[in-house]
C-alpha positions as CSV (number, residue, x, y, z in Angstrom):
1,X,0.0,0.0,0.0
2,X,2.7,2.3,0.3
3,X,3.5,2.1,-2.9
4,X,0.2,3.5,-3.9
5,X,0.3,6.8,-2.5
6,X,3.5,7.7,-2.2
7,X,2.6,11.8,-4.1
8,X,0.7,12.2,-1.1
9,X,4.0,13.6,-0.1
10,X,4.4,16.1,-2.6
11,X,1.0,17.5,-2.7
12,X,1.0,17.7,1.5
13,X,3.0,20.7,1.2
14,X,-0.4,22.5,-1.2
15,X,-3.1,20.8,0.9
16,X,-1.2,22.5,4.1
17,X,-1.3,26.1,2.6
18,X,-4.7,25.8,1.2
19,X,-6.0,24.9,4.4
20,X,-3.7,27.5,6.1
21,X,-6.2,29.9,8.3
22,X,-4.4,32.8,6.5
23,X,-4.6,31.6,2.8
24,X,-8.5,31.3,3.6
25,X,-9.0,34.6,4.6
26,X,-6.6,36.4,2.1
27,X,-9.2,34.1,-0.5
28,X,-12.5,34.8,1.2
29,X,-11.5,39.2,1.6
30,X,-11.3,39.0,-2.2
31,X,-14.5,37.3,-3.1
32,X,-16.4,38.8,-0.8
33,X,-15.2,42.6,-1.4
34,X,-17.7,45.6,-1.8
35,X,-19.7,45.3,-5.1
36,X,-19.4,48.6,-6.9
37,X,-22.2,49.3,-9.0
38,X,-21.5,52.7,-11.0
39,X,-24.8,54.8,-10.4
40,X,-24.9,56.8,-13.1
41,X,-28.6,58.3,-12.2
42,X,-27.6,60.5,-9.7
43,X,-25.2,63.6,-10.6
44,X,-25.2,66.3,-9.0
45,X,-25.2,69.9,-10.2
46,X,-22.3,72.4,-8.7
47,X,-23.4,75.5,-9.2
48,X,-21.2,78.5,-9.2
């Protein structure tokens, strides 16, 4: 059997950072960052 999974050892190194608590929430601040919608309806007028 060891002979079966022996690249568990070379992927345990990128299964350890993409678990890593800091690697998920450096993923999850960029998907879940402000949606900016342009709203184009409201300008407003400087007057002099």
């Amino acid at each position: 059997m060891e002979h079966k999974i022996y690249w568990i050892k070379y992927l345990s190194p990128l299964i350890g950072m993409l678990f890593c608590p800091i690697t998920i929430l450096f993923l999850w601040s960029i998907w879940s960052g402000p949606i900016v919608i342009p709203d184009t309806d409201h300008v407003e007028e400087v007057s002099p």
